[in-house]
N, C-alpha and C positions, 0 to 999 in steps of 0.2 A: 669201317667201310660197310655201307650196306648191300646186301646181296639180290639182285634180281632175279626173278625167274629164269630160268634154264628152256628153251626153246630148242624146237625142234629143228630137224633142215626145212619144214613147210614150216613152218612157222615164222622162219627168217627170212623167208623169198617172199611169203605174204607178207609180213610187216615193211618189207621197201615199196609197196604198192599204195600207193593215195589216192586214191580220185578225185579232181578236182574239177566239177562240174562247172563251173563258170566263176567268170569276175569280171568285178565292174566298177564302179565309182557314186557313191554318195550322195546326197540331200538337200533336198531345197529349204526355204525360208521357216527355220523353227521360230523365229523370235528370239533368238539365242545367241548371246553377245559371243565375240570371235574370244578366244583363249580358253575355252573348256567351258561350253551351256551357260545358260543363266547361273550365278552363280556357284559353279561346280558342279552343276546336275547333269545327269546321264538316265536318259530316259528309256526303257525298256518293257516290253510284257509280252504277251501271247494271245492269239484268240479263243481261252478259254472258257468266255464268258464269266458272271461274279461270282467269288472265291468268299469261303465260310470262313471266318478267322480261327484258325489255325496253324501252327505254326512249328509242329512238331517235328523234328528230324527225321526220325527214323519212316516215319510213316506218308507211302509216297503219293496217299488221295490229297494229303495237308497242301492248302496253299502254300507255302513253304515250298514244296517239292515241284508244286506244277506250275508255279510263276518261277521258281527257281533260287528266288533269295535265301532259303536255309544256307546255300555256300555262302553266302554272303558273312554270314552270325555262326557256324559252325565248322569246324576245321578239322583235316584228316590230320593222320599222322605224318605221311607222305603224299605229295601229287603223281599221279600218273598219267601217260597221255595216250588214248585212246586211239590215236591215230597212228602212233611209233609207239607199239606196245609193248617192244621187246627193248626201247630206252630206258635207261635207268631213273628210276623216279626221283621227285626234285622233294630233299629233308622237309618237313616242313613242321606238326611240334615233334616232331622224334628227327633225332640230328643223325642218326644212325639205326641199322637193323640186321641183323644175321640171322638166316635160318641153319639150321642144325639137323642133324639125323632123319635125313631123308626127306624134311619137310614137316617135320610134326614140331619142332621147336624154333622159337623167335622170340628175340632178345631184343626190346627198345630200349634205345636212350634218349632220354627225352632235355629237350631244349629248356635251357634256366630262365632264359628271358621269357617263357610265355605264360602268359597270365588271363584271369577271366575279363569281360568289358566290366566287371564291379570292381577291380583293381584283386580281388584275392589270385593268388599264385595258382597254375593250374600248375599241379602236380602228379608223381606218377598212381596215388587214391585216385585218381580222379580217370586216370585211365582202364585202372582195374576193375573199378565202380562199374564204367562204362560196360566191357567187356563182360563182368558177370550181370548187368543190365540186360545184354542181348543175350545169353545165354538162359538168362531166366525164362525171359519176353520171347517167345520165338515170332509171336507179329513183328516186332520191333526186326527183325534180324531177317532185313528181305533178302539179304543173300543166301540164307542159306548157310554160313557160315557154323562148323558143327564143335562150336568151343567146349574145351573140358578146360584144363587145367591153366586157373590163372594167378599169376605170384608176384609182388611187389619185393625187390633185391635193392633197396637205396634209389637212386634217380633210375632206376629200371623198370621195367617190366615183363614178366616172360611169362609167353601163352604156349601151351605145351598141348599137341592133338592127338589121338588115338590113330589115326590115318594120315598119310602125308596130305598135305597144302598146295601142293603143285599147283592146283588151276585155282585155287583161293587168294593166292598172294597178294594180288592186289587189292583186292575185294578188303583184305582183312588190314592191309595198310594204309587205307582211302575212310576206313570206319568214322563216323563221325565222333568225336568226344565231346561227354558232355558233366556238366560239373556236379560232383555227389551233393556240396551244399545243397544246393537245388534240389535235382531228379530225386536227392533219396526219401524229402518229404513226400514224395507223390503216393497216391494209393493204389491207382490205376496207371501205369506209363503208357498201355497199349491205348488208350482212349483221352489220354490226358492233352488237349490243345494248345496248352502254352504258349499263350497268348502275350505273356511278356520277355520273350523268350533270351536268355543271356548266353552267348557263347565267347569263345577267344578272340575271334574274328574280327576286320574291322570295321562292323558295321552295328547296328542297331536298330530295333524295329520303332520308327515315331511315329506313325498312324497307321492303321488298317482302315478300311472298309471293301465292301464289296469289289468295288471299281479297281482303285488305287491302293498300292500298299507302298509305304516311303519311309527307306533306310537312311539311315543316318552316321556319318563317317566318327568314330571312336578317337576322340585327339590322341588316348593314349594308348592306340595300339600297340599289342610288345613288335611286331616284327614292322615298323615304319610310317613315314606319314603315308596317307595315300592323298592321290590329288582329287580323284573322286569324290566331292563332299558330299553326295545326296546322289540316292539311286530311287529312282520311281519308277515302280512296278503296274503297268495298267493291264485288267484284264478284258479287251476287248469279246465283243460277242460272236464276232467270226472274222472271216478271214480277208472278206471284204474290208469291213472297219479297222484291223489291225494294218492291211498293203496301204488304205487310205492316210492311216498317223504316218504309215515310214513312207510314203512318195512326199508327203508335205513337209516332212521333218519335227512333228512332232513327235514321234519315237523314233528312236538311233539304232536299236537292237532289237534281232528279233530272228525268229526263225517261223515264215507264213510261206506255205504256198501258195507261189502266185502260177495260173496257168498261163502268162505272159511275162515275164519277169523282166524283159527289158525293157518293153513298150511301160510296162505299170510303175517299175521304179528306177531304174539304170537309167531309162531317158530321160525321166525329172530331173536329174541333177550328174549328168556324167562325169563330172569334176570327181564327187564328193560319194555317190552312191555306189556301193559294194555288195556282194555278196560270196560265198564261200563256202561250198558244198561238200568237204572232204566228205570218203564212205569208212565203215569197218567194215566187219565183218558179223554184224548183224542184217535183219530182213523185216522188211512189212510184211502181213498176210494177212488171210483170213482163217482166224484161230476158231475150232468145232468145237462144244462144251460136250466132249466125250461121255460126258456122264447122264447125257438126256437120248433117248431115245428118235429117231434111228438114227442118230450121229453116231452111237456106239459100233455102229456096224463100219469096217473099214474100206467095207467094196464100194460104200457110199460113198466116202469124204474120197476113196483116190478117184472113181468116176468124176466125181466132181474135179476135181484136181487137173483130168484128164481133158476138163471141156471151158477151162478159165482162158479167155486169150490174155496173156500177157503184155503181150503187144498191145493192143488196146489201151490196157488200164497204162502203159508207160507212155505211149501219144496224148491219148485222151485225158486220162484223171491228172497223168503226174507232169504233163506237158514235158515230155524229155528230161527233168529236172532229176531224178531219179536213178542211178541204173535200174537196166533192165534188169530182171533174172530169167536165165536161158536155160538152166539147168534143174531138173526136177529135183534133186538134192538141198534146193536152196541155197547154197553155197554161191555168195556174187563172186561172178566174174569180170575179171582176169587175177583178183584179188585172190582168189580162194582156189584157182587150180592146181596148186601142191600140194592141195588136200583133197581130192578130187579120187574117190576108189575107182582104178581100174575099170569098171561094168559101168558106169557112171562117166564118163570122157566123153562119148560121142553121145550122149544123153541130149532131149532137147524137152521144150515144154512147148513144142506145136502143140493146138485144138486137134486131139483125135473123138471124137465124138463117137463113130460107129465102134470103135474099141474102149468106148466108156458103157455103149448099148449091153456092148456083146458083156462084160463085164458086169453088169447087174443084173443081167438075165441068169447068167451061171451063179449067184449069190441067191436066185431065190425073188429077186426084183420084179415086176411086171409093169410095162409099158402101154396102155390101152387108151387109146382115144387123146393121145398128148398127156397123161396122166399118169407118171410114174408113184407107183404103189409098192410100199414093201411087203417081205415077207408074209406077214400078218392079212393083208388086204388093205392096210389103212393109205390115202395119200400121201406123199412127201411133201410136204411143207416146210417151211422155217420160215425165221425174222432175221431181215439183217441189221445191225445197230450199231452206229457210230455217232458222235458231236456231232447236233447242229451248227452248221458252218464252216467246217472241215471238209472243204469243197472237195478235195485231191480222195478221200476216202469217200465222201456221199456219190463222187462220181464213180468210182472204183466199185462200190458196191451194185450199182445199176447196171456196168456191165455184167457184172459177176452175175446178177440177175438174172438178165437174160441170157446170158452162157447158160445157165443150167434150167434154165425153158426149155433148152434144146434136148433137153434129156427125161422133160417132163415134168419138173422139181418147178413147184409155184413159190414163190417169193415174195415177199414187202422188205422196206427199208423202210427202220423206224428211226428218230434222231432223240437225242435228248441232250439234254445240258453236260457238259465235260466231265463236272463231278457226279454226277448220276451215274453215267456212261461209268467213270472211273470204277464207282463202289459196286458196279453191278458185276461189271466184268471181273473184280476182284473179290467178290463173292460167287460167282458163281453162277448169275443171273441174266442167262443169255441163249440163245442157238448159234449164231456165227458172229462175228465183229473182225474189222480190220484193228490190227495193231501190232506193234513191234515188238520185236525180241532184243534180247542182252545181247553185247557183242565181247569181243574180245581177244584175245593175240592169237586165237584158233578158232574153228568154227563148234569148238566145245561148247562154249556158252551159249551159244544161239540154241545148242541141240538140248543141252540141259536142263531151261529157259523152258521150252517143250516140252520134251519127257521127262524129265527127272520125276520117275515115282515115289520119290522117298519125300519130294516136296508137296504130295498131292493132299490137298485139303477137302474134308468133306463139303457140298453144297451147304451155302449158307456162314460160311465162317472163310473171311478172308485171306488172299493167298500172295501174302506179300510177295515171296520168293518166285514167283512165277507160276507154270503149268497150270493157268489160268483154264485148259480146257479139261483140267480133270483128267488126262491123257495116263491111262495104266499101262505098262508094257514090262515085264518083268525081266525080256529078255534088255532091253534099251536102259534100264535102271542098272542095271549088272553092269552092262559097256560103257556106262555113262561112271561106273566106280572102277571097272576094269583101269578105263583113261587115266582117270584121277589120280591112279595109288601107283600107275604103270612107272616101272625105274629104267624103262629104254625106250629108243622111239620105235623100234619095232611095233611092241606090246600095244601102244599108241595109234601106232600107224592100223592094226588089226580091228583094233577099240572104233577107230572113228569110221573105218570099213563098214563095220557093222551097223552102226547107229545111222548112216549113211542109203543103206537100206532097208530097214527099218522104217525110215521117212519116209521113203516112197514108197516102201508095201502098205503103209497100214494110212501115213497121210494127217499127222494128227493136225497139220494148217497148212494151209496152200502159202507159199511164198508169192507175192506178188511184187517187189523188188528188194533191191538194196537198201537198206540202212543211211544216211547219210547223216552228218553229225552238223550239219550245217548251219548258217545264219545271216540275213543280211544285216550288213550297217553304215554307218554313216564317219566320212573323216571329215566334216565341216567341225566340228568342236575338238572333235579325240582322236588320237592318234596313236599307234600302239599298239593294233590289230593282228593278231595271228594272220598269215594268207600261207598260199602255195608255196612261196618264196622264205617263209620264216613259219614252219609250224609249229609253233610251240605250244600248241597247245586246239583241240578241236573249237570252232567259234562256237558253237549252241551253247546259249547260258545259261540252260537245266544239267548242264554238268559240273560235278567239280571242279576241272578247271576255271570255270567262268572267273572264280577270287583271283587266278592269278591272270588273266585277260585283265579285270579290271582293277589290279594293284600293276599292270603295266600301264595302262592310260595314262597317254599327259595332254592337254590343252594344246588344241591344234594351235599353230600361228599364222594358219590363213589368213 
């Protein structure tokens, strides 16, 4: 029997909490004969604009990662469900797992039946490969995940760590595998695009291009037929053209802000058109590249912090779709109040503007003529930078804007292409951007995500694992392993205390809402849908779950 993580009492009271932001009903006229699409097709994408063919797992700029198909072609060991993150996850190729002594040891057994799409056996080489794959590659290993010792025992495998695994569990049972035939020719994995790419899974990559990328259903899948025979991937150029495919039914899934969501697609088709906003316990924000000047200073980024209306960007940019965040902790509420330290409860995130004045005047700051100057004499300036098309963010950044006019701080918002945007912010190549954090069964990962100094990469060399803004904090790196290695919840409960305020003295991103894991789609073809009422799984199909969403689909019989 496999063993699940061990959760806290906040831990437990948050995971019964879901938010489920709206639902609704389905699609108009695809062209698409009644009992599952044109011949078994299910159409889906994103408005990322055109995607470079690649196809690599591990690496989350690859089209693979940001249309979402790698679930499709590569498979975890187990599935976990992000939304009920203290349920026990569903075997998937490992039919079992136990961790051991404290956390630092885990014992897989893997599934007989599963095999590569080229008919070879995937076996437990093939896991082990994996596992010292990422341990080599640390690009490859965006979690973060700090593997030592890896052993192949018969159909087994055991990963053995120097520090307990407590907040990795999942992380480390969700890995993707992938086959040594393969990877182990490669010379470079961390650059290598794998464009033909073979995994266990039941799908298969039959064409790329820019636009369109179209999988193809595996007859001999080891774990079953599925009835999805064709999955197409389209990468719309924003968010306009993507609401436009799913109000008309030529795309079924999808996850697009729309700032109208029921006049633009609930009302085209109330029968048939849906959507389904559960939240975690992650947050949008706007993340500071700590390591560029005068972002490094923290009386700046919390004055700033201090002058964001929230409210706004939750009416305006995110049209209610969103929760709010109300607490300068980042921590969403009503979700995350059992982790909520004490000094932090009646906490709010009102615009105090003359307590952001008063606060960078005492830093050394100077306010003259509307023109806040820091220490040095020089003006305050930045760039803000998100996708072109990402209406919900390009509007969010304009507020933001003018929030911090009020303080003297001049701004532009710059756009650029999704993948551009993607490699800059993961190198390093920015002043502010809105973007998300990790989430997960506490609001560890969000903070981790953040500050984790031990994940911090220099400018210039990309930062899979997170802490995208370079964010140093030596006291926040310690509480952030304090949590991790802690063997009670007290020690825990102290740990997330601290990192808690932390956040808001020093500010390394402004939270601008909740997280939601969300997706609209369509029952005129498919049926089989995660909702409010059967969560099995979050709907966004940039998740791992998405394979077992779409190995639940059957052909509507509308």
């Amino acid at each position: 029997m496999s063993v699940r993580r061990r959760t806290t009492l906040r831990a437990v009271a948050a995971a019964t909490v879901v938010v489920a932001l709206a639902a609704g009903c389905s699609n108009a006229n695809s062209g698409a004969n009644k009992g599952g699409g044109a011949a078994g097709v299910l159409t889906l994408g994103k408005p990322d604009g055109p995607q470079t063919n690649n196809s690599n797992p591990f690496l989350t700029t690859s089209a693979g990662a940001v249309l979402g198909y790698r679930h499709m072609i590569y498979e975890p060991l187990a599935m976990t469900n992000m939304i009920r993150p203290t349920e026990k996850a569903d075997p998937w190729l490992a039919t079992e797992w136990a961790w051991e002594d404290n956390f630092t040891k885990v014992t897989f057994t893997l599934d007989d039946r599963a095999k590569w799409a080229d008919g070879k056996p995937l076996t437990a080489a093939d896991v082990e490969f994996t596992f010292n794959l990422l341990k080599k590659h640390p690009a490859l290993n965006g979690d973060g995940v700090p593997f030592d010792g890896v052993a192949v025992k018969g159909k087994q495998v055991v990963l053995t760590f120097k520090e307990s695994q407590f907040v990795n569990q999942n992380k480390i049972i969700q890995t993707f595998i992938v086959p040594k035939h393969i990877w182990e020719k490669v010379d470079n994995p961390e650059t290598w695009p794998n464009r033909t790419p073979v995994g266990s899974g039941p799908y298969k990559l039959k064409t790329f291009t820019p636009q369109t990328t179209t999988l193809t259903a595996t007859p001999t899948y080891w774990n079953g037929e599925t009835k999805v025979k064709e999955l197409r991937y389209t990468a719309y150029n924003d968010n306009s053209a993507a609401t436009t495919a799913l109000a008309t039914g030529k795309m079924e899934w999808s996850f697009v802000f729309m700032p109208n969501h029921k006049q633009l697609f609930i009302d085209k088709d109330p029968k048939n058109h849906h959507l389904w906003f559960p939240s975690g316990l992650g947050v949008h924000g706007l993340w500071f590249n700590t390591a560029r000047k005068p972002f490094d200073n923290p009386a700046l980024r919390r004055a700033m912090a201090m002058v964001v209306d929230r409210k706004a960007i939750h009416i305006q940019a995110q049209a209610t779709l969103y929760p709010e965040i109300t607490n300068p902790t980042g921590i969403p509420l009503p979700a995350g109040e059992p982790f909520l330290a004490p000094e932090y409860e009646d906490a709010t995130t009102k615009p105090d503007v003359a307590g952001a004045k008063k606060l960078l005047a005492e830093a050394g700051f100077k306010l003259s003529g509307g023109v806040l100057k820091d220490p040095s004499g020089k003006p305050v300036t930045l760039t803000l930078t998100d996708p072109a098309g990402w209406n919900d963010y390009i509007t969010g950044l304009a507020i933001i804007k003018d929030n911090i006019k009020e303080i003297g701080i001049e701004a532009k918002v710059k756009t650029q292409t999704a993948e551009a945007w993607g490699n800059d912010v993961a190198n390093g190549n920015f002043d502010a951007t809105l973007h998300w954090t990790n989430s997960g069964a506490t609001p560890y990962d969000m903070y981790q995500n953040i500050m984790d100094g031990a994940i911090v990469q220099p400018i210039g060399k990309s930062s899979q694992a997170g802490n995208f803004g370079r964010f140093k904090n030596s006291e926040a790196t310690a509480a952030l392993k304090e949590y991790a290695n802690a063997s009670s919840d007290a020690a825990r409960t102290k740990a997330l205390d601290t990192l808690q305020k932390i956040f808001v003295d020093q500010a390394p991103m402004i939270p601008t809402a909740a997280a939601p894991i969300g997706a609209e789609y369509s029952t005129k073809n498919w049926i089989g849908w995660p909702t409010e009422a059967n969560p099995y799984a979050p709907p966004q199909h940039t998740q791992r779950t998405a394979l077992e969403i779409v190995l639940n689909l059957k052909p509507s019989t509308k």
